[in-house]
VOMAR-643940 format. One line per 8 residues: number of its first residue (from 0); their letters; for each residue x, y, z of N, C-alpha, C. Coordinates in Angstrom, 1 decimal, padded with zeros to 4 digits. Last residue first. Layout:
// residues N
NUM = A = X/Y/Z/X/Y/Z/X/Y/Z  ...
//
This chain:
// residues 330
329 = XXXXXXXX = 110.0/124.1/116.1/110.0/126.2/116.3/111.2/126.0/114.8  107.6/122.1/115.7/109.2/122.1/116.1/109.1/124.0/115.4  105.1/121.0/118.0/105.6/122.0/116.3/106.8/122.4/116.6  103.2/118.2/118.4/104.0/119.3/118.4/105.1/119.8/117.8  100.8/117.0/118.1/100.7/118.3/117.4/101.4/118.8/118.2  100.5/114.7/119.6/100.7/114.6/118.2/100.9/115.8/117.6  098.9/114.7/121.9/100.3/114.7/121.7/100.6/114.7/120.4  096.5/112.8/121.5/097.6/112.0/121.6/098.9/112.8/121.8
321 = XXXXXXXX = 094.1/114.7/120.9/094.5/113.9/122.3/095.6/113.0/122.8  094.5/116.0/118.7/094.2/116.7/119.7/094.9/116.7/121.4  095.3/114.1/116.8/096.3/115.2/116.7/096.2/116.1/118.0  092.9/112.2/117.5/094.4/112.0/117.2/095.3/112.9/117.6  090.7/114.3/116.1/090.7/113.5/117.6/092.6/113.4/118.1  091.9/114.1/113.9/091.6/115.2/114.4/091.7/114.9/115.9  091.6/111.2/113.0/093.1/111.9/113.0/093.2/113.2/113.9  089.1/111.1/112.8/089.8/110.1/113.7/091.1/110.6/113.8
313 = XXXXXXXX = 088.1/112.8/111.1/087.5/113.3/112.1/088.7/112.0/113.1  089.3/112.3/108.5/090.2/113.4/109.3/089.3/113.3/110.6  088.2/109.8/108.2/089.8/109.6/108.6/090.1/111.3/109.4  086.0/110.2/107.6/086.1/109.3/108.7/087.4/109.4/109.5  086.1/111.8/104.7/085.5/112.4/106.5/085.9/111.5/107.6  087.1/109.3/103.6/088.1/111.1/104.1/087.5/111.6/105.1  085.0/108.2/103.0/085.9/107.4/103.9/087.2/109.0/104.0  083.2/110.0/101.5/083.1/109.5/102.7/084.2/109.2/103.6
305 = XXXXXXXX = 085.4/110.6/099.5/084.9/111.7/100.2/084.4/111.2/101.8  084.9/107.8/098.4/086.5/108.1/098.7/086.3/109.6/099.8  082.5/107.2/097.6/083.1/106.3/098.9/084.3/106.8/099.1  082.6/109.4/095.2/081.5/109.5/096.6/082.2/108.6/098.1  084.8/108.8/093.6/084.8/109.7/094.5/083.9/109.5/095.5  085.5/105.3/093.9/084.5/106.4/093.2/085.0/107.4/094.0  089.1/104.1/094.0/088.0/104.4/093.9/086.8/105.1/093.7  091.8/105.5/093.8/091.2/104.3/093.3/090.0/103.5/093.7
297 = XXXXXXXX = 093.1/108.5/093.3/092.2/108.2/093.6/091.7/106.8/093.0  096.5/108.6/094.4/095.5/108.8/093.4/094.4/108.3/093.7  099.9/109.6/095.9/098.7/109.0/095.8/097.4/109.5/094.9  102.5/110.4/096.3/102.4/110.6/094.6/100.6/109.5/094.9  103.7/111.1/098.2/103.6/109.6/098.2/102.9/109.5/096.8  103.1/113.5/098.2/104.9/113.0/098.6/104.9/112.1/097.8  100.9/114.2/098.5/101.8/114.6/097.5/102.9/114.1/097.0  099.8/113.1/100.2/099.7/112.6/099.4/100.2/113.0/098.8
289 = XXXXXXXX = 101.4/115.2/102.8/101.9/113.8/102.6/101.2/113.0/101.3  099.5/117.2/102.2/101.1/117.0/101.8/101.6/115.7/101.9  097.3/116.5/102.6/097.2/116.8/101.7/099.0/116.8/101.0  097.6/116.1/105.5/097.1/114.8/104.7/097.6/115.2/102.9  098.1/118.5/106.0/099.0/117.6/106.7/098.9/116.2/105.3  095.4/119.4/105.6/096.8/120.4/104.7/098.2/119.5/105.3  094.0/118.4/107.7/093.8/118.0/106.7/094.9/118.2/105.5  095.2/119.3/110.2/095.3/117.8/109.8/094.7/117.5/108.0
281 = XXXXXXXX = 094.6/122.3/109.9/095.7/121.5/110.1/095.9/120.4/109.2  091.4/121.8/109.6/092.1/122.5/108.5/093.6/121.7/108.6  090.8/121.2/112.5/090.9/120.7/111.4/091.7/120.4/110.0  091.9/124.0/113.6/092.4/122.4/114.0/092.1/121.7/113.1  089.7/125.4/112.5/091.3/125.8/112.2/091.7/124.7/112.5  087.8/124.5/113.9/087.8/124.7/112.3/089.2/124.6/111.7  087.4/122.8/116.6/087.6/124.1/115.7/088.2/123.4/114.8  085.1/120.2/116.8/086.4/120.7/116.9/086.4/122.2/116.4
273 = XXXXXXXX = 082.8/118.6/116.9/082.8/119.9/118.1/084.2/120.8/118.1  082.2/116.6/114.9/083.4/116.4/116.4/083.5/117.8/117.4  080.3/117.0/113.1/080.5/115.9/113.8/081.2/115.8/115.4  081.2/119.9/112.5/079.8/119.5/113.1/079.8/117.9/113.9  083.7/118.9/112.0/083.5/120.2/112.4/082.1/120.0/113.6  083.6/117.9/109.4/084.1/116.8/110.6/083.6/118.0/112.1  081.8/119.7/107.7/081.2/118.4/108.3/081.9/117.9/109.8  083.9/121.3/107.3/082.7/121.9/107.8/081.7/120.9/108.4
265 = XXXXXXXX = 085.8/119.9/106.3/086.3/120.9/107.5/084.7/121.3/108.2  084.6/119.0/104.1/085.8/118.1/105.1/085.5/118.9/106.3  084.3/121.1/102.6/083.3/120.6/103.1/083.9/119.5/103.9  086.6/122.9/102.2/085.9/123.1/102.8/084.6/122.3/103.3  088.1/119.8/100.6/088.3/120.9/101.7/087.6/121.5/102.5  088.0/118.8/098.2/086.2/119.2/099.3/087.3/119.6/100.3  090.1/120.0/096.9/088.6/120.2/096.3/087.7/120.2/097.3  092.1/118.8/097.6/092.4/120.2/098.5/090.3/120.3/097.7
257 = XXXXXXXX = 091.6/116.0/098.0/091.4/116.3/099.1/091.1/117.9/099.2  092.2/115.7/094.9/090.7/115.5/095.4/090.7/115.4/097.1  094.9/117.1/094.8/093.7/117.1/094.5/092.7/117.1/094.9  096.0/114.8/096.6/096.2/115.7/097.2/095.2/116.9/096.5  095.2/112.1/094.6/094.8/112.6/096.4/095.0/113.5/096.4  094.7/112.9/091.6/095.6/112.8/092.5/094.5/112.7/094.2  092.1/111.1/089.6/092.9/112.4/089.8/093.7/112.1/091.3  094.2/108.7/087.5/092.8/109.7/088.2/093.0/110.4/088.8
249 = XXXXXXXX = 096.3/107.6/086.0/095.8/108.8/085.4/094.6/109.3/086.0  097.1/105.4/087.2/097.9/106.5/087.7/096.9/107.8/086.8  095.6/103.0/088.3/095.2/104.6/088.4/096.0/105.3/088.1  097.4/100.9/087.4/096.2/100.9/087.4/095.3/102.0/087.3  099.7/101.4/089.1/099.7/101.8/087.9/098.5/102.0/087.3  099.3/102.5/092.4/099.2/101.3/091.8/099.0/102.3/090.1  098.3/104.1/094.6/099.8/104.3/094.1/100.0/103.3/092.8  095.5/105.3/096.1/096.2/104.0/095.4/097.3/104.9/094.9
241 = XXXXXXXX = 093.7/106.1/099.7/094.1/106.2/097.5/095.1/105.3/097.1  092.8/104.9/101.7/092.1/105.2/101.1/092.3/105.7/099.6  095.2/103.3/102.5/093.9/102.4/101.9/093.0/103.4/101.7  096.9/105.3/102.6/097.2/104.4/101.3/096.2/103.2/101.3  096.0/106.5/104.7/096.0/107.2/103.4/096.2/106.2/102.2  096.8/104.5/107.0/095.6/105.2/106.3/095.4/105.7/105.2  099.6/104.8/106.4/099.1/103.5/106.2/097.6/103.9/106.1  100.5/107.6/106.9/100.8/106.9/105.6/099.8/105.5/105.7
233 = XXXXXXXX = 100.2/109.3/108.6/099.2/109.0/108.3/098.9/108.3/106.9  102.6/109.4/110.0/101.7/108.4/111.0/100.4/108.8/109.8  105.3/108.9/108.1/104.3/110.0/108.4/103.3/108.7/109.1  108.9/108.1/108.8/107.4/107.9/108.2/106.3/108.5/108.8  110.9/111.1/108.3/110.5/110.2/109.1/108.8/109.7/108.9  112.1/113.2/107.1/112.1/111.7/106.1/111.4/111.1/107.4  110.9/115.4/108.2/110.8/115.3/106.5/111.0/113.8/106.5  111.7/116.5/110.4/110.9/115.5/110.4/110.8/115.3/109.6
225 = XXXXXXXX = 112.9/119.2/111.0/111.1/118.7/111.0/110.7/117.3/110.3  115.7/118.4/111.3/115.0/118.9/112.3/113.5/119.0/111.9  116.4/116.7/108.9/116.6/116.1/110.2/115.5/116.8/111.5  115.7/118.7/106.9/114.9/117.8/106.8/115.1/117.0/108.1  118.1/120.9/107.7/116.2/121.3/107.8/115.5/119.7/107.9  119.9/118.9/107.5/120.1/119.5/108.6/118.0/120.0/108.5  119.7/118.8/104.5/120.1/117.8/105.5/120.0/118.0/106.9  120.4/121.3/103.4/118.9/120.6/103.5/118.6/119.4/104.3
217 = XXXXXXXX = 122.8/121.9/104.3/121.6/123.1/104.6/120.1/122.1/104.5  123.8/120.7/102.2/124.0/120.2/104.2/122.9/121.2/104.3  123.2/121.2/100.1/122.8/119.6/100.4/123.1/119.7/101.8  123.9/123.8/099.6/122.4/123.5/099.7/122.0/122.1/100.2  127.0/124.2/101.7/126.3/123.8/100.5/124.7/123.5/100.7  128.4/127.2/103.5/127.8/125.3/103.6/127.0/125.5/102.5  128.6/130.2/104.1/129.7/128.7/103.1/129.0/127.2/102.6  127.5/132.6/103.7/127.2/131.8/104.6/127.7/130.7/103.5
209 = XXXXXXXX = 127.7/135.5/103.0/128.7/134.7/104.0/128.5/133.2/104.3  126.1/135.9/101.5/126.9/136.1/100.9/127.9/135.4/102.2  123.3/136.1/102.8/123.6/135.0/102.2/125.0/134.9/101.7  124.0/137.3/106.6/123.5/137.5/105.5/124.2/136.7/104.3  123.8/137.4/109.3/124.0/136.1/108.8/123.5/135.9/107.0  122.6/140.7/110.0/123.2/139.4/110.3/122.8/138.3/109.3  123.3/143.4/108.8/122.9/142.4/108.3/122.8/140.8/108.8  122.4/146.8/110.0/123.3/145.8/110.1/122.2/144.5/109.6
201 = XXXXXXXX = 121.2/149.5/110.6/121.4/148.8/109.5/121.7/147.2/108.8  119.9/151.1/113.4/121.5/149.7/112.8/120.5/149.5/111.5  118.3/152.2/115.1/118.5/152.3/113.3/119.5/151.5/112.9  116.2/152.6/117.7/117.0/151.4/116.9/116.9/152.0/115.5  114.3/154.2/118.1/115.3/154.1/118.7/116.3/153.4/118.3  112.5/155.8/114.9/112.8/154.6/116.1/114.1/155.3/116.5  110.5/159.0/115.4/111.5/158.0/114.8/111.8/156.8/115.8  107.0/158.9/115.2/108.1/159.2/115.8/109.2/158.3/115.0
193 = XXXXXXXX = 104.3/158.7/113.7/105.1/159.7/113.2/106.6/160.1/114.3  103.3/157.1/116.2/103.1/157.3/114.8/103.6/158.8/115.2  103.5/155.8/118.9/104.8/156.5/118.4/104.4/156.9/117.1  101.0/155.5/119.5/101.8/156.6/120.6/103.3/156.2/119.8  099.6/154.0/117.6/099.3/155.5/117.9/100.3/156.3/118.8  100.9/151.7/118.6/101.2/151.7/117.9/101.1/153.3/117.8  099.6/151.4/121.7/101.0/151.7/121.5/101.1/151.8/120.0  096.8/150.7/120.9/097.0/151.8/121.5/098.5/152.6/121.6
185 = XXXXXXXX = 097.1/148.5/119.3/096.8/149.6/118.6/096.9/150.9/119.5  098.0/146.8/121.1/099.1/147.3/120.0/098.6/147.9/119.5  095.9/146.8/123.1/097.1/147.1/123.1/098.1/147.5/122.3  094.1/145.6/121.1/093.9/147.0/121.7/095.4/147.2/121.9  095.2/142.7/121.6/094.9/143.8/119.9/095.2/145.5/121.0  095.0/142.2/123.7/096.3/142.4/123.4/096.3/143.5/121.9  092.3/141.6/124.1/093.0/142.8/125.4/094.2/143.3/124.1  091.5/139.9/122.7/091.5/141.3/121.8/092.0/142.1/122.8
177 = XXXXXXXX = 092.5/137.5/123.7/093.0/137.9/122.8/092.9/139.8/121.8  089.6/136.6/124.6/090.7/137.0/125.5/091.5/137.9/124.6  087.0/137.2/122.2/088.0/136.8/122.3/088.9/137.1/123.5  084.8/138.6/121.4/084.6/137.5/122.3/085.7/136.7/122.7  086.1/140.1/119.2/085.5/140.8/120.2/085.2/140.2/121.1  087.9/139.5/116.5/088.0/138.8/118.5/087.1/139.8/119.9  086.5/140.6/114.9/087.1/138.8/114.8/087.2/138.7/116.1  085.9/142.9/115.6/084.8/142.0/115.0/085.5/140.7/115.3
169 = XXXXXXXX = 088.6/143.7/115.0/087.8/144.1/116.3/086.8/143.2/116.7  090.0/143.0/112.9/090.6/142.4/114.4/089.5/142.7/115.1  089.4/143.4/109.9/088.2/143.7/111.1/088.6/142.8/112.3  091.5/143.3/108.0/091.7/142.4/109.0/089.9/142.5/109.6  092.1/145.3/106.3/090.5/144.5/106.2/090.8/143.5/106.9  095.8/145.0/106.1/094.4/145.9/105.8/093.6/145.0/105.8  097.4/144.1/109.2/096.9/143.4/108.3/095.4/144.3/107.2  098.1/145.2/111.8/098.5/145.5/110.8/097.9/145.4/109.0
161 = XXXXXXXX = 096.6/143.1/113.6/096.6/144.3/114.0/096.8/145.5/111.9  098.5/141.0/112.9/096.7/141.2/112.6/096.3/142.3/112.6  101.0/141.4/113.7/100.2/141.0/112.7/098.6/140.9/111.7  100.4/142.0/116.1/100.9/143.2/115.6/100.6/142.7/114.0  100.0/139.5/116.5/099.5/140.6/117.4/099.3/141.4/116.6  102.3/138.1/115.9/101.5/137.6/115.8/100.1/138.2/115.7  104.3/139.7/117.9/104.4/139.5/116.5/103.4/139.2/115.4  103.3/138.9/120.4/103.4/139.8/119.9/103.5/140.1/118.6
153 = XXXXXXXX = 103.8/136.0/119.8/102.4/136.4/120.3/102.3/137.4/120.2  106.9/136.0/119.6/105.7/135.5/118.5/104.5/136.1/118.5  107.4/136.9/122.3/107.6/137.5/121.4/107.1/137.1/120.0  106.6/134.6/123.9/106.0/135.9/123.6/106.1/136.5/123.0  106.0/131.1/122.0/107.2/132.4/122.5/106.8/133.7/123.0  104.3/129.7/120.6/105.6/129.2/121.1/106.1/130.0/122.3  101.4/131.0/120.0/101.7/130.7/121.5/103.1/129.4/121.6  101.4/132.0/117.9/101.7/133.1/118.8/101.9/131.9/120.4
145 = XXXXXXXX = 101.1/129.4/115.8/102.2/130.3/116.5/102.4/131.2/117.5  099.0/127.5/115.4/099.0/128.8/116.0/100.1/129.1/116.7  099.4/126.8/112.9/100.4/125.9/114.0/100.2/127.0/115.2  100.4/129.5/110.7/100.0/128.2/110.7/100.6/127.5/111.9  099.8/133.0/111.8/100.7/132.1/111.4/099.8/130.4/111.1  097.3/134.1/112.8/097.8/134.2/111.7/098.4/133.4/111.1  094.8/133.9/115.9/095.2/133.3/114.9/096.1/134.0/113.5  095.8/135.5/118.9/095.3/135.4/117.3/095.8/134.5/116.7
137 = XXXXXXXX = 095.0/133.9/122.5/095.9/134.3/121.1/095.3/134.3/120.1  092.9/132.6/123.6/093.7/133.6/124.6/094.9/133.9/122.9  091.5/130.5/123.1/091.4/132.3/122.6/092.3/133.4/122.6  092.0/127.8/122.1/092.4/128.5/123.1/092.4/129.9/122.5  092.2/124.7/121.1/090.9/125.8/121.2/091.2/126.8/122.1  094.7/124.0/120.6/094.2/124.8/119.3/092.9/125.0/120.1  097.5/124.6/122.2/096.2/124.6/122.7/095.5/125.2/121.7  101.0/123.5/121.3/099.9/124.5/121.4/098.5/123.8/122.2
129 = XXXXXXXX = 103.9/123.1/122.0/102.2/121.8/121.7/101.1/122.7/122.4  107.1/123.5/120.6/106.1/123.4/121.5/104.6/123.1/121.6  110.5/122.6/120.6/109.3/122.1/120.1/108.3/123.1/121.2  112.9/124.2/121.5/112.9/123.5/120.5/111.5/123.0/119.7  111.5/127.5/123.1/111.8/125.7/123.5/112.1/125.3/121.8  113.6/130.3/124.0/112.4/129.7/123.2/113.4/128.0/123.1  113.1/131.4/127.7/113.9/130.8/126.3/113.0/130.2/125.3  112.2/135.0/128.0/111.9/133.4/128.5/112.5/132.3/127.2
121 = XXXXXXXX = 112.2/137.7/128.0/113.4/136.5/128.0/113.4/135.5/128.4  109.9/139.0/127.6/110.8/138.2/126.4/112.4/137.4/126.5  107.5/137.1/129.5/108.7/137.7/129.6/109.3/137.6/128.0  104.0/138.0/128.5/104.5/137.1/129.0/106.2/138.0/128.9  102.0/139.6/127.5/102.5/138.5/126.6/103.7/137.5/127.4  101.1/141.3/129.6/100.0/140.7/128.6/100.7/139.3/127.6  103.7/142.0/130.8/102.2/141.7/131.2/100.8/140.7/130.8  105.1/142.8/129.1/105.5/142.1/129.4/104.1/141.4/130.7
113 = XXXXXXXX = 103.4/145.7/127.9/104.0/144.1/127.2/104.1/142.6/128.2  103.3/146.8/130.4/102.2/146.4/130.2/102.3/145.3/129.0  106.6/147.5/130.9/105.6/146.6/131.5/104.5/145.6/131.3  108.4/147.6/128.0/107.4/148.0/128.7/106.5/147.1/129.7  110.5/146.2/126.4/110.8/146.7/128.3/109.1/147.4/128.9  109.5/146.2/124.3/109.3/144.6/125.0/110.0/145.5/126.3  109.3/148.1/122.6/108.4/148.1/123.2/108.2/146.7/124.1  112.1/149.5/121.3/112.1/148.8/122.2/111.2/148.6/123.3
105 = XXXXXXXX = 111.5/150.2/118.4/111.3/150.8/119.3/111.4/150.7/121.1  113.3/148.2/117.3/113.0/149.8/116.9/112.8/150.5/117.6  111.8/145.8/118.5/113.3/146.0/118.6/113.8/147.7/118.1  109.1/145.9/117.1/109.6/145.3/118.8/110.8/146.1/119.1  109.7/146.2/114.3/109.1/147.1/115.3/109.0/147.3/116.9  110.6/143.5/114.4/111.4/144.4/113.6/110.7/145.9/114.8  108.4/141.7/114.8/109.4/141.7/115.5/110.3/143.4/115.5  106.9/142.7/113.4/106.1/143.1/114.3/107.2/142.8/115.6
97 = XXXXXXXX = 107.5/142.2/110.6/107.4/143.3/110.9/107.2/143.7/112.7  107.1/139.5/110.9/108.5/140.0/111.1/108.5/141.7/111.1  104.5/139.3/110.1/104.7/139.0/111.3/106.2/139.7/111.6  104.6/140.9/107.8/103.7/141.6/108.5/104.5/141.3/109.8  105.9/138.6/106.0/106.6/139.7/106.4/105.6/140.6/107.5  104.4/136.2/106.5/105.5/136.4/107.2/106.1/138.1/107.1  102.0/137.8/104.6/102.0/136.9/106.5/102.9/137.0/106.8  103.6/137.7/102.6/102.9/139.0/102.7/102.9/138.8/104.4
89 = XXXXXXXX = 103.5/135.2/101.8/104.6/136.0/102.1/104.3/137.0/102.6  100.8/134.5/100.9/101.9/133.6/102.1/103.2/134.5/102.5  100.7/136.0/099.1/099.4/136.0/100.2/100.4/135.5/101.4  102.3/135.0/097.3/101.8/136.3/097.4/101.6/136.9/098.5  103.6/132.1/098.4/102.6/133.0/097.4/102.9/134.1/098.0  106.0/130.8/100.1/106.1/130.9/098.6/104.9/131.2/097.9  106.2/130.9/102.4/106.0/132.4/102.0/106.2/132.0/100.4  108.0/128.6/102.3/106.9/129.1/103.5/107.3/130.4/102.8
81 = XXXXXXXX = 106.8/125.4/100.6/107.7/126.5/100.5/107.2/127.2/101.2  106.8/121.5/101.0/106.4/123.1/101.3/107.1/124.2/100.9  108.7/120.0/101.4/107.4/119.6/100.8/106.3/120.9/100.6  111.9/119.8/100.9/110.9/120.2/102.2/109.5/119.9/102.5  112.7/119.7/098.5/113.5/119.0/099.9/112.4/119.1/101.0  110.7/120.5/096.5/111.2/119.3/096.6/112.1/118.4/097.8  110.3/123.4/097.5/108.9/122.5/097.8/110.3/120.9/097.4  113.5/123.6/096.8/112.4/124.3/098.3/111.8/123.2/098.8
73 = XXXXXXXX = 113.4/124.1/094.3/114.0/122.9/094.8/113.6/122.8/096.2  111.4/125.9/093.3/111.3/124.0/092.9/111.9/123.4/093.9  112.6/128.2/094.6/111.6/128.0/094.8/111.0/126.5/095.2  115.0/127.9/092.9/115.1/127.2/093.9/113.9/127.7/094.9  113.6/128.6/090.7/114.3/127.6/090.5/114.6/126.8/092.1  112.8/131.3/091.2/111.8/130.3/090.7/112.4/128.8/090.8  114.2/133.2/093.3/114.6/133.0/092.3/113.8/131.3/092.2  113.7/134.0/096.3/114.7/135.1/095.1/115.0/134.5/093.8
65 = XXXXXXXX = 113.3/132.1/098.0/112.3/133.4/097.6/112.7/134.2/096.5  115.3/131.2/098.8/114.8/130.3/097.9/113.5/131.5/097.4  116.2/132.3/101.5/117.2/132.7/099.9/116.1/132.0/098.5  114.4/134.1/103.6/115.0/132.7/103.1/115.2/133.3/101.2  115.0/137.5/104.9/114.0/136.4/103.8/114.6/135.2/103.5  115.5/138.9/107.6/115.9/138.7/106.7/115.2/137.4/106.1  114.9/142.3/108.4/113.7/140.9/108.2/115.3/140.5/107.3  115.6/145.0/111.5/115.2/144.5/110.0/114.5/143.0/110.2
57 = XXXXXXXX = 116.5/146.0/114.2/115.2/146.1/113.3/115.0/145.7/111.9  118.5/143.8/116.3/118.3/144.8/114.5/117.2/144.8/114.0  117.7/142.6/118.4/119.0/144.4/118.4/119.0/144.5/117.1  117.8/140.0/117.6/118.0/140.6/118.4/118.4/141.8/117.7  116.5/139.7/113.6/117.6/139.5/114.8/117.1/140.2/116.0  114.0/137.8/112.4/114.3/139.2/112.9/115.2/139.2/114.2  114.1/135.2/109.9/113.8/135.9/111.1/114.1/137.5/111.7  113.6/132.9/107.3/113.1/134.0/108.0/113.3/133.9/109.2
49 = XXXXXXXX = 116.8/131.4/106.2/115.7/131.4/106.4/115.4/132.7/107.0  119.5/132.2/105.2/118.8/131.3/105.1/117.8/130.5/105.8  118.7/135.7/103.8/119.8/134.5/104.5/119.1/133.4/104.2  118.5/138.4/101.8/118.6/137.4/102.0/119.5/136.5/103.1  117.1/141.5/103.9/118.6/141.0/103.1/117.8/139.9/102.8  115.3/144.9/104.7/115.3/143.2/104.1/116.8/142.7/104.1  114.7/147.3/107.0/115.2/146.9/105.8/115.4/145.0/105.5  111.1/148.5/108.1/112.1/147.4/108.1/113.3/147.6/107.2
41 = XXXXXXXX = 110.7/151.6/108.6/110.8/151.2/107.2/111.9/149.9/107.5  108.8/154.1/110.0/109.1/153.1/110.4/109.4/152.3/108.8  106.3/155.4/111.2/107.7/156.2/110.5/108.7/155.2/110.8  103.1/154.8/111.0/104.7/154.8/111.6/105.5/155.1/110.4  100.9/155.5/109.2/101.1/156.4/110.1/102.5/156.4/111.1  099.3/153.6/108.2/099.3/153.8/110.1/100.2/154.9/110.3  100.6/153.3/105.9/099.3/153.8/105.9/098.7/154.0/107.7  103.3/152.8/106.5/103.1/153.9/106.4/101.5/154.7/106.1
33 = XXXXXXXX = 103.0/150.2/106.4/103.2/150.5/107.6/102.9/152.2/107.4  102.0/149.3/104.1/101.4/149.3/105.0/100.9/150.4/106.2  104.3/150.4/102.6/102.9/151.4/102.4/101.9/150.8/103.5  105.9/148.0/103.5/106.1/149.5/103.9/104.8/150.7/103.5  104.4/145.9/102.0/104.8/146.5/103.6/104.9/147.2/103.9  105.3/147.2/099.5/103.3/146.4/099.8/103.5/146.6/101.8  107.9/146.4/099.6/107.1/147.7/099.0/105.6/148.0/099.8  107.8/143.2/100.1/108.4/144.6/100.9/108.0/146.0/100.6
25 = XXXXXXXX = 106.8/142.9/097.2/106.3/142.6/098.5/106.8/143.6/099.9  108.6/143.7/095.4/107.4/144.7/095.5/106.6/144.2/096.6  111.0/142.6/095.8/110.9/143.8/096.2/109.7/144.8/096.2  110.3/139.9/095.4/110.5/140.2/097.0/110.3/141.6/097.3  110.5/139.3/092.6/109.4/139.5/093.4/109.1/140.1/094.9  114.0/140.0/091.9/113.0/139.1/092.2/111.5/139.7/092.8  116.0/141.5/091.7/115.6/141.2/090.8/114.5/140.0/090.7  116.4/142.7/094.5/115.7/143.7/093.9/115.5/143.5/092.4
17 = XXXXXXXX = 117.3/140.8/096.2/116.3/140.8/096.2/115.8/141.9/095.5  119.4/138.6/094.6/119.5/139.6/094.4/118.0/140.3/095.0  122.0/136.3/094.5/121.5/136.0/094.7/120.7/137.5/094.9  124.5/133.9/094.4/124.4/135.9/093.9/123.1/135.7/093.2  125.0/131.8/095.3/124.2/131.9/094.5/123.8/132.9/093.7  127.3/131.6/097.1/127.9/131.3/095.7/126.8/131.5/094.8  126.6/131.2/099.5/127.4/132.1/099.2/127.2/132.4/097.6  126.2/128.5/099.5/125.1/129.3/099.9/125.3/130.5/099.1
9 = XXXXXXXX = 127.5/126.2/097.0/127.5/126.7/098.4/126.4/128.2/098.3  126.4/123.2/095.3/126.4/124.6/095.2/126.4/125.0/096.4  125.4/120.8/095.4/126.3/121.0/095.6/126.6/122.3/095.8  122.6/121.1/094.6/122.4/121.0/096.0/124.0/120.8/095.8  122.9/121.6/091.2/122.8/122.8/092.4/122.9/122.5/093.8  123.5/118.9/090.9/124.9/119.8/090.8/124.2/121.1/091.9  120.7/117.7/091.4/122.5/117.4/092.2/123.6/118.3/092.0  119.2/119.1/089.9/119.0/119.1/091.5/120.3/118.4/091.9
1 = XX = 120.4/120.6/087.2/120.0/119.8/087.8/120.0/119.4/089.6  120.0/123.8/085.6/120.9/123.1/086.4/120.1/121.9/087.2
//
């Protein structure tokens, strides 16, 4: 089916199945998680139209595009990204939604000492928010260091890591503010293994079978709220460092020959600018999508092209740090 007739296609209308898709042995992979700790605890899944974990229902529900290769394509095509579209990538959101799902199960957000350490859960979540990428006081998992939109993220986030086999949380934030909170969810996690939750609803909110509006308003609406068609501030740099021009089209791509020295991008601008690593990384997986978009190539040698890439992410880094530029629509 072609990308116009399917973005006419209503939500409802996709029958759509997560136990004929890959999703079900990722959830699987979860649940022996959670069961290697020792909770008695078993999310249930649905499809809707995107990832989250309702108020008052212990479950996950998965974006619909996860259930079938096709609209996987169309995903990365409206979006430029797919979120949980690997293995690895999915595996992250569901841990993190686990950690909501377990929140609400057992209803460990009335506890003081939560609400202590992570802040109120009824604090409203903001439309945008502009993190502090050198800031300990939270784990790193999500992309955009998420834990610090919301408390309830930060928890999630938490419980994330916490969860995670061969994490070594202990080792990673021993120097860390952030490991008060680890402990904490390891200490509350031990104090209900092997109890049942408080919360068992079933229930499905907003699940795909109800949901009417066509793939083309659904995308029109996502691309309005992050920003998808609005010119990227790193388009006019980027296009004097690679070419669009017929001349190259057969060298190798920008988005290529950026994801290749990657690590050495990150490890030099690094040493140069005093930044964290992970702030880097950002801007660079930013650069790397937008050459995608823009279908850029390399038109010049690699060596002056590597060069003039370290110039740009250490100027962009700066950029993203000190201008305000790094904030992250929820």
């Amino acid at each position: 089916m072609r990308d116009e007739r399917l973005l006419d296609m209503r939500m409802c209308d996709l029958k759509l199945s997560i136990d004929q898709s890959n999703l079900g042995r990722r959830i699987n992979q979860l649940h022996r998680e959670l069961a290697g700790r020792e909770l008695n605890f078993k999310p249930h899944c649905w499809l809707s139209e995107e990832w989250f974990s309702p108020d008052d229902v212990p479950g996950i529900a998965i974006p619909f595009y996860l259930a079938h290769p096709r609209l996987t394509r169309l995903e990365r095509k409206q979006l430029l990204e797919v979120e949980g579209g690997t293995h690895e990538g999915c595996m992250k959101i569901l841990r993190h939604e686990a950690g909501h799902a377990i929140d609400t199960a057992f209803r460990l957000r009335r506890k003081a000492r939560y609400r202590e350490l992570f802040g109120k859960p009824s604090q409203n979540y903001p439309e945008y928010y502009q993190p502090n990428p050198s800031s300990h006081d939270y784990v790193l998992h999500l992309e955009m260091w998420y834990a610090q939109s919301h408390p309830l993220e930060d928890f999630a986030e938490t419980f994330a890591v916490w969860l995670r086999p061969g994490s070594r949380w202990r080792k990673r934030y021993s120097d860390w503010p952030a490991i008060e909170k680890l402990h904490y969810v390891d200490e509350i996690m031990k104090s209900i293994r092997g109890k049942k939750p408080l919360v068992t609803t079933r229930q499905q909110v907003d699940p795909l079978s109800r949901i009417r509006k066509s793939l083309r308003t659904h995308y029109q609406r996502k691309r309005l709220h992050y920003g998808v068609d609005f010119p990227s501030i790193y388009d006019k740099d980027l296009r004097k460092l690679f070419s669009n021009s017929d001349e190259h089209r057969r060298n190798m791509t920008g988005a290529a020959f950026l994801s290749r020295i990657r690590n050495e991008l990150r490890r030099t601008v690094a040493h140069w600018t005093g930044e964290y690593s992970y702030t880097i990384d950002q801007v660079i997986q930013e650069m790397i999508e937008r050459c995608r978009e823009l279908n850029l190539r390399l038109g010049s040698p690699a060596d002056e092209a590597k060069r003039n890439a370290m110039i740009l992410v250490a100027v962009r880094t700066t950029h993203f740090l000190h201008e305000g530029r790094h904030r992250v629509a929820i």
